[in-house]
Structures are given as C-alpha cells and as structure tokens.
C-alpha positions in Angstrom: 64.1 -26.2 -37.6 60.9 -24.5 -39.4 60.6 -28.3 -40.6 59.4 -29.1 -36.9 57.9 -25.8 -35.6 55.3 -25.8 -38.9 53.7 -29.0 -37.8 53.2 -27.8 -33.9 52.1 -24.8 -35.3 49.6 -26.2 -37.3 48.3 -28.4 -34.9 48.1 -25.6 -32.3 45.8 -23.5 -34.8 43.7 -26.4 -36.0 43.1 -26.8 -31.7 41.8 -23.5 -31.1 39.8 -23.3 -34.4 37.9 -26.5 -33.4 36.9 -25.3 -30.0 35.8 -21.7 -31.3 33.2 -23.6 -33.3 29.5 -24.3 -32.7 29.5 -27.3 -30.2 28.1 -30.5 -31.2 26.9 -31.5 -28.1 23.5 -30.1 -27.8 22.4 -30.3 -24.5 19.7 -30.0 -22.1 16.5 -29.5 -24.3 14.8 -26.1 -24.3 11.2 -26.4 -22.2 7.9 -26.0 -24.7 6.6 -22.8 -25.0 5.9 -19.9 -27.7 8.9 -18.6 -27.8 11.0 -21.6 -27.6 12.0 -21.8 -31.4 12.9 -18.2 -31.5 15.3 -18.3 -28.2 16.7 -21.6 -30.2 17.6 -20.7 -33.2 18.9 -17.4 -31.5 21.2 -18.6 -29.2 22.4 -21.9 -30.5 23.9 -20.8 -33.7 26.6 -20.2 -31.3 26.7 -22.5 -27.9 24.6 -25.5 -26.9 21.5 -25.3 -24.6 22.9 -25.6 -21.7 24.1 -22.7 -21.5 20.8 -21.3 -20.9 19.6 -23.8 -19.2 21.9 -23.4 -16.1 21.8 -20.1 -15.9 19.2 -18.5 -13.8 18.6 -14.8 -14.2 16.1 -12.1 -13.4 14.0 -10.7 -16.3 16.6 -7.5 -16.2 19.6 -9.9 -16.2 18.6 -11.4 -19.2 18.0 -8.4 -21.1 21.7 -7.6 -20.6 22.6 -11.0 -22.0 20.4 -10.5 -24.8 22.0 -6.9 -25.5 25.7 -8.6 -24.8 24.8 -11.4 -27.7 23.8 -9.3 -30.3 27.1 -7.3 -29.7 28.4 -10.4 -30.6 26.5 -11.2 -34.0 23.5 -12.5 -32.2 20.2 -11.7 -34.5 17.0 -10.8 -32.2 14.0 -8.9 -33.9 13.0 -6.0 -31.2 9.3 -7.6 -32.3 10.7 -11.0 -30.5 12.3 -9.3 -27.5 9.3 -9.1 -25.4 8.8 -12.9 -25.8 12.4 -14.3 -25.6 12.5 -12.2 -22.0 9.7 -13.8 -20.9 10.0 -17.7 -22.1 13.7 -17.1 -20.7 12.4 -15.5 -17.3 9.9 -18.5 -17.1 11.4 -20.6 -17.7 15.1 -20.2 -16.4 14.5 -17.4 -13.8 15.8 -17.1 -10.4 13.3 -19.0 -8.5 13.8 -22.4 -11.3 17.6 -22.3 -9.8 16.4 -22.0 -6.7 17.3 -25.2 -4.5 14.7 -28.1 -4.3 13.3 -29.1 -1.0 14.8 -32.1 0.9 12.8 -35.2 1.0 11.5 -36.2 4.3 13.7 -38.8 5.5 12.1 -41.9 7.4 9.1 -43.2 6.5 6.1 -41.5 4.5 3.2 -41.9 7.2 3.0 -39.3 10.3 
C-alpha cells in the first residue's frame, strides 16, 4: 500500500512546490521611469508584473503593500521608498484604473 501512496504523495508535493515558485510568465511590462528598475527587481523576485500592473491603489495603499512585502522577505531601502511610492502612484494609481471613455459611436464629423 505505501508502494502506491509514495508516488501520489510525491507528485502532490512536487505540484505545490512548482506553483510556490517565481512565475515564468513575466507579464505586462513595467512603464519607463526612474524608479522602474528598483520597483522591478523589488517585486519580481517573487510574482510577475502583472501583479502591479492591475492593481490600482492610492499613494497610502501602496505604502501598505510595500510594508506587507517586506514582511514577507521583500528588500526596499527606506532611501528608495519615496520613489517606488511615487513611480507606483503614477503610474498604477487610482485614476490609471479608472474606466476609459466610450468612443462616439456613428460617424466622426458633427
């Protein structure tokens, strides 16, 4: 019986260590700016970029995620704080998820 279980087992582990790992996917890219190698090589060690990229946060909201990664191992120099906040409010903000306004249907002379 071990015989058969050992193998599921096995499996099952090898499943849930693979996901836990750094995605290879490496999604939407990150928008120029000064800060935008810092926030990558911050936050990707751990999770592709789109899960910045669709997130869109107030300047205070993302100080909370910044304080929530480092309690999980992510490494952000207080001298880069100031400038991560800002490329990420920029740049992923509330008003860049904001919903786009419809194109005028019909045709383009009034």
């Amino acid at each position: 019986m071990f015989q058969r279980i050992c193998p599921a087992i096995f499996l099952f582990a090898s499943i849930i260590v693979a996901g836990a790992q750094a995605p290879s996917a490496p999604g939407k890219p990150l928008p120029p700016g000064p800060a935008q190698a810092k926030v990558k090589a911050a936050c990707t060690s751990c999770h592709n970029t789109s899960r910045i990229t669709e997130q869109h946060l107030t300047r205070q909201q993302w100080s909370a995620q910044l304080e929530k990664m480092e309690g999980l191992g992510a490494v952000i120099a207080d001298s880069d704080r100031d400038a991560l906040l800002s490329y990420l409010t920029r740049n992923f903000g509330p008003q860049k998820g904001a919903a786009k306004p419809a194109k005028k249907s019909g045709s383009d002379a009034d």
